[in-house]
C-alpha positions as CSV (number, residue, x, y, z in Angstrom):
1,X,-8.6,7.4,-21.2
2,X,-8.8,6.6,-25.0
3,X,-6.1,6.2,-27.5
4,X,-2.7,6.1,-27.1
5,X,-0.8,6.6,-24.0
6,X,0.1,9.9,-22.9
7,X,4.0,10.4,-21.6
8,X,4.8,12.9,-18.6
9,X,4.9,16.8,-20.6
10,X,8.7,17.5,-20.2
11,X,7.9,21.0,-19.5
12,X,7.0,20.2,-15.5
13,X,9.0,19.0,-13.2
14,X,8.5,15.6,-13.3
15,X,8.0,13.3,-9.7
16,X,9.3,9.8,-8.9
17,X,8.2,8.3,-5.6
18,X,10.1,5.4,-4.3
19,X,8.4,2.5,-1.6
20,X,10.9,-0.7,-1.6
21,X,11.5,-3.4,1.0
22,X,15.3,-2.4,1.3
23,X,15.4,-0.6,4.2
24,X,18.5,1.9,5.3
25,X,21.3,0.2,6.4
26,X,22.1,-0.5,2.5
27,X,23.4,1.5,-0.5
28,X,20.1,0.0,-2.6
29,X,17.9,2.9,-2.3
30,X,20.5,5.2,-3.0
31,X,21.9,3.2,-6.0
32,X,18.6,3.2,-7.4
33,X,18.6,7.3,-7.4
34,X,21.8,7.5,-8.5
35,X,20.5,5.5,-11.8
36,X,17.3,7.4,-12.1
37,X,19.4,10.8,-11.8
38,X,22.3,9.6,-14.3
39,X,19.4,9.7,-16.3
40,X,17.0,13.0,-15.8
41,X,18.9,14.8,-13.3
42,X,16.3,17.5,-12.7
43,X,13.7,15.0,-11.6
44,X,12.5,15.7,-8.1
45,X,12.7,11.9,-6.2
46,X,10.0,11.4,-3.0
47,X,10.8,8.4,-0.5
48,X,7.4,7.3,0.6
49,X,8.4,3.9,2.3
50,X,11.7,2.0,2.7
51,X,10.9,-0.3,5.8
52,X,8.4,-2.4,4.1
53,X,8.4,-5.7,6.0
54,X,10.4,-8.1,3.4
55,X,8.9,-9.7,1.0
56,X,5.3,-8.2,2.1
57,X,3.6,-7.3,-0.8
58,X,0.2,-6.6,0.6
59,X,1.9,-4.2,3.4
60,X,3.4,-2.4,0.1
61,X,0.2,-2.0,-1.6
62,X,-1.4,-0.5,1.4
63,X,1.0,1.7,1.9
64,X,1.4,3.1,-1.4
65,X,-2.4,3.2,-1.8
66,X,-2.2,5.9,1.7
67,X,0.0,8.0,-0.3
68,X,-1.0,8.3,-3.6
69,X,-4.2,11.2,-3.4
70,X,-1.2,13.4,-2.0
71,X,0.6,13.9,-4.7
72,X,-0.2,16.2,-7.8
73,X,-0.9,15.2,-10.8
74,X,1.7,12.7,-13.2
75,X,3.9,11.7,-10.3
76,X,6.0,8.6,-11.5
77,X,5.6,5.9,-8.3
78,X,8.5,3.1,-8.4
79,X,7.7,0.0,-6.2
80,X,10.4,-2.5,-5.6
81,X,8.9,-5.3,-3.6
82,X,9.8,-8.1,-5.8
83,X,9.5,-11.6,-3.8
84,X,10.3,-13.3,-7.6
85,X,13.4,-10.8,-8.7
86,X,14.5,-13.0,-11.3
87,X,12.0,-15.2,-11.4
88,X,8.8,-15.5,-14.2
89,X,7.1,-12.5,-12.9
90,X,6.7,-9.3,-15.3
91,X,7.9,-5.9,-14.8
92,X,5.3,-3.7,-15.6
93,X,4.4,0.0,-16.1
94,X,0.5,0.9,-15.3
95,X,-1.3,3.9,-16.2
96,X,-4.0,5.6,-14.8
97,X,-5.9,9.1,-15.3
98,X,-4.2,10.8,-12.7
99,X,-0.5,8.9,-12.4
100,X,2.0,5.9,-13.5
101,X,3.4,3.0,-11.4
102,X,6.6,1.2,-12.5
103,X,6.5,-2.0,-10.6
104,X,6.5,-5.8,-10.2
105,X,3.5,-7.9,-11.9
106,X,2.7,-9.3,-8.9
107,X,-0.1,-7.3,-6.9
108,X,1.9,-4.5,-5.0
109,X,-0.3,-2.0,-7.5
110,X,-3.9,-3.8,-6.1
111,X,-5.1,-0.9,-4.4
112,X,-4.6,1.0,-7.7
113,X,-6.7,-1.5,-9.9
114,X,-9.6,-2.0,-7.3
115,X,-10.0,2.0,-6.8
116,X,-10.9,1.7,-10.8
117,X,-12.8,-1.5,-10.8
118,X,-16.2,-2.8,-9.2
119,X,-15.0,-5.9,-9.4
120,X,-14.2,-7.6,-6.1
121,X,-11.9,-11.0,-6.3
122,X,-11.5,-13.0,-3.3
123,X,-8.3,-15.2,-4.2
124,X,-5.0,-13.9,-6.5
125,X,-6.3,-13.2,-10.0
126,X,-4.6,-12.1,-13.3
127,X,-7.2,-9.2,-13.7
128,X,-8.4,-7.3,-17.1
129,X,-7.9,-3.8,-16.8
130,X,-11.1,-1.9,-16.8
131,X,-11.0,1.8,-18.1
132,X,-9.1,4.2,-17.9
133,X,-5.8,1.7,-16.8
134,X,-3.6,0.7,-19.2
135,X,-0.6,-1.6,-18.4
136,X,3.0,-2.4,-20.5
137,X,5.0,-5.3,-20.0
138,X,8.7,-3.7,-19.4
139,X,10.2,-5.8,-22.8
140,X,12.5,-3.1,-24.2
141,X,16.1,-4.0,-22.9
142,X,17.1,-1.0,-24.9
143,X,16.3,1.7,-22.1
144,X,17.8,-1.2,-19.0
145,X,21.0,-0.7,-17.2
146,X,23.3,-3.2,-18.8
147,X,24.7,-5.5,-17.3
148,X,21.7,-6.8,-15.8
149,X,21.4,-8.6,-12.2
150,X,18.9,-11.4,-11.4
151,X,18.8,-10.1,-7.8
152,X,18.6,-6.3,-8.3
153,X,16.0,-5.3,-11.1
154,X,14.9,-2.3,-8.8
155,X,18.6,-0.6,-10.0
156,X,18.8,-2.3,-14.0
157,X,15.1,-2.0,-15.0
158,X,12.7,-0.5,-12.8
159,X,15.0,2.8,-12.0
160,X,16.1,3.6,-15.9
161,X,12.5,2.8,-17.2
162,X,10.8,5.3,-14.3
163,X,13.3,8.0,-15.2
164,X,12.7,7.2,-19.4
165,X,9.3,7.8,-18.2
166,X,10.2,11.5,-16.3
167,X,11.8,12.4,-19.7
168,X,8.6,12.1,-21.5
169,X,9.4,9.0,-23.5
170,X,5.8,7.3,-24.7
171,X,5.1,4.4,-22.7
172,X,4.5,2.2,-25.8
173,X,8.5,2.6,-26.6
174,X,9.4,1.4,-23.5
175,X,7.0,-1.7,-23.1
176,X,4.4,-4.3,-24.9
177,X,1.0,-3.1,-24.2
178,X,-1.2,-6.3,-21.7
179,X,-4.7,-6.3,-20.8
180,X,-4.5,-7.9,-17.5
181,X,-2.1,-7.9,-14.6
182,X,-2.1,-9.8,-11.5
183,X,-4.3,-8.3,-8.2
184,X,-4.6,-9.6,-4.8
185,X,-7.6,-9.5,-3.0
186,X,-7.6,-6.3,-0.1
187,X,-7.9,-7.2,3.2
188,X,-11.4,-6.5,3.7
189,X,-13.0,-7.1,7.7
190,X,-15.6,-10.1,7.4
191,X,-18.6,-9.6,10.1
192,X,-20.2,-12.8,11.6
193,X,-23.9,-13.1,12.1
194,X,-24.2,-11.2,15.2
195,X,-22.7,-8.4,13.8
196,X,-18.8,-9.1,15.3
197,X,-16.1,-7.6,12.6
198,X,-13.0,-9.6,12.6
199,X,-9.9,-7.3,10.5
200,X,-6.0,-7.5,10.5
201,X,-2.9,-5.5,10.9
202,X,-2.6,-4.2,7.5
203,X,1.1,-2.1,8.5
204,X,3.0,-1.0,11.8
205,X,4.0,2.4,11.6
206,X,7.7,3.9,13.5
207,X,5.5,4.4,16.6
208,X,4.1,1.0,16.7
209,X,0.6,1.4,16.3
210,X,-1.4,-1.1,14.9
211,X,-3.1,0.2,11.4
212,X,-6.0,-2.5,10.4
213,X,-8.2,-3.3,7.7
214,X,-11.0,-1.9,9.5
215,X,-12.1,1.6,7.9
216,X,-14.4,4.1,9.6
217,X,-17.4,2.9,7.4
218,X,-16.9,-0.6,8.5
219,X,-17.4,0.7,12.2
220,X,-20.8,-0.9,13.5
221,X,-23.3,1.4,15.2
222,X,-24.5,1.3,18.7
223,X,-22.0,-0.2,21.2
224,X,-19.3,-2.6,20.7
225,X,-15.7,-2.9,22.8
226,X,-12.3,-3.4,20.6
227,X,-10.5,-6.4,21.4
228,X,-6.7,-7.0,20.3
229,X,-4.0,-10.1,21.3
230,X,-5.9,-10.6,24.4
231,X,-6.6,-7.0,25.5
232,X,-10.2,-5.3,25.3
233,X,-10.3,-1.2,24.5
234,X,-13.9,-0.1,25.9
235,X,-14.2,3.1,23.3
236,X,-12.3,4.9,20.4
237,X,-10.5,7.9,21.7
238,X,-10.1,10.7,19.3
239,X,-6.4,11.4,19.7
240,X,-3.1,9.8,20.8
241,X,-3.4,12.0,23.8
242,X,-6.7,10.9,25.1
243,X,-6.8,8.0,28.0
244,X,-4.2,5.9,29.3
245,X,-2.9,2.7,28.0
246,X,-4.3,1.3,24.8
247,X,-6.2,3.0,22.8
248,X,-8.4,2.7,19.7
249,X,-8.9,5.8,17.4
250,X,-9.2,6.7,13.6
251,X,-6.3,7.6,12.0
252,X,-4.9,9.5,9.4
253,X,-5.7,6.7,6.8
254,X,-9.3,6.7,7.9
255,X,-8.3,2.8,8.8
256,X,-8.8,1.9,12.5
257,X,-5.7,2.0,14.4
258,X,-4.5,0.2,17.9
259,X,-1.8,2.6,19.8
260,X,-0.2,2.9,23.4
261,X,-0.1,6.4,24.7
262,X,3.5,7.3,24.5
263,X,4.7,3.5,23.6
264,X,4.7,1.1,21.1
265,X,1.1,-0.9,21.0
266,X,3.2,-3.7,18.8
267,X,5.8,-3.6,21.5
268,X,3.6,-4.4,23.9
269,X,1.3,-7.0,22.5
270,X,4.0,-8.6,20.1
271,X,2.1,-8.0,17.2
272,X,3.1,-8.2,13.5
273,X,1.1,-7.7,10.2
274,X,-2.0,-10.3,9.5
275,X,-2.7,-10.5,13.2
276,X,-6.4,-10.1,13.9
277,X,-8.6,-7.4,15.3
278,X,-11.8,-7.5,16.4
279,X,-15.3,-5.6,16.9
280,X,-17.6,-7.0,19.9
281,X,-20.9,-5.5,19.1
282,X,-23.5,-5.5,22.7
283,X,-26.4,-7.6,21.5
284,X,-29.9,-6.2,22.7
285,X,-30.5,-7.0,26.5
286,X,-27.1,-8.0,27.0
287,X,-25.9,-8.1,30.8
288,X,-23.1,-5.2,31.5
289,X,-19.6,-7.7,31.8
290,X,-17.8,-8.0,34.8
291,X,-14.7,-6.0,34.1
292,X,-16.8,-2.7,33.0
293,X,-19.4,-1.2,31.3
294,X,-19.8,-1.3,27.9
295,X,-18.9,2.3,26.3
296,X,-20.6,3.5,23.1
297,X,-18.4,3.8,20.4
298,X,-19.0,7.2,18.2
């Protein structure tokens, strides 16, 4: 998108989407509504996450990234998981052709920037923004919550500046335009040479099951057995209600998931996010294993 930035048309009903790291047992998350509603009290506020592992920035990105395509056009997303609060890292707003993020410079918008970019980076890297993105350093204390806190910039800057944003405000007022902002590599499955895929636990939903960086495309062809904390999962069932024990199926992210039938697959194999999952591709002639046949994967 060329030229100047656009600001949200006051005419619709303007969206802000909140994902934090603050959990429930708080008042944070409701502070921060009561701040952006002080402000534009006809905005329409959507929780999308509040039980972001501390701290976990990657966790945040993914999670964002599976709810972004559902919601219409100009939403406003707020994401407060800020590791540095306080520290050297920038608040930032980012633009793109369909929404806005109000957020942390420090890689919770990643999905965001790689969706737009061919680009693939495999350590931490301050990234230049390729078209259409556009990205403001939050440097106008003018539109803040005064006083501000070194611990709680999700209530004194990120909250006013998302609901400035709802009002219509141009996004130049409220920031200093930047090129580049800071992106994380994704959590992309590497395959060895005999075809194996080795992913991660990307995020553990309420239930417990296991969501990984394995996406349907990554999937091998031919037969291979899914194996996870010591367990082995012969095929991919095609809901939560088929088999009995573990199971392996694609979920609604299109990301390879681990569950138990009516229990908590993390529960039961301990697991937590970064933990590896892997793909066992059959090689040609191999013998049938002692514990079962090998099941072709579809």
């Amino acid at each position: 998108m060329a030229g100047l930035p656009r600001s949200i048309p006051v005419s619709s009903k303007p969206i802000i989407t909140l994902t934090s790291d603050f959990g429930l047992d708080d008042a944070y998350v409701g502070v921060m509504k009561g701040v952006i509603l002080g402000i534009n009290p006809d905005v329409t506020l959507v929780d999308i996450c509040h039980t972001i592992e501390p701290q976990n920035i990657q966790q945040a990105a993914f999670v964002l990234s599976t709810a972004i395509p559902y919601f219409p056009q100009d939403t406003i997303h707020l994401v407060v998981v800020d590791p540095g609060v306080g520290g050297a890292r920038r608040p930032i707003i980012l633009e793109t052709d369909r929404a806005i993020f109000v957020a942390p410079d420090n890689g919770v918008l990643s999905y965001v920037v790689h969706a737009a970019s061919s680009k693939r980076i495999s350590k931490p890297t301050l990234m230049r923004l390729p078209p259409p993105l556009q990205a403001f350093e939050i440097a106008k204390p003018t539109y803040w919550h005064h006083p501000v806190s070194t611990t709680f910039h999700g209530r004194d800057i990120f909250a006013p500046i998302a609901a400035h944003i709802s009002l219509g405000r141009p996004l130049e007022e409220l920031g200093q335009s930047i090129s580049s902002i800071n992106v994380l590599p994704l959590p992309k499955p590497r395959t060895d040479a005999r075809g194996n895929i080795t992913g991660h636990v990307v995020h553990i939903d309420h239930f417990g099951n296991l969501i990984t960086s394995i996406a349907r495309g990554d999937l091998p062809p031919g037969s291979y057995s899914i194996r996870v904390a010591g367990h082995r999962i012969r095929s991919l069932s095609r809901s939560y209600e088929d088999g009995q024990g573990l199971l392996a199926l694609i979920g609604s992210s299109g990301h390879l998931e681990i569950a138990l039938k009516e229990g908590s697959a993390a529960r039961l194999l301990g697991s937590k996010p970064g933990d590896e999952v892997h793909i066992i591709r059959r090689q040609s002639g191999q013998a049938r294993e002692q514990s079962g046949a090998w099941v072709h994967c579809a």
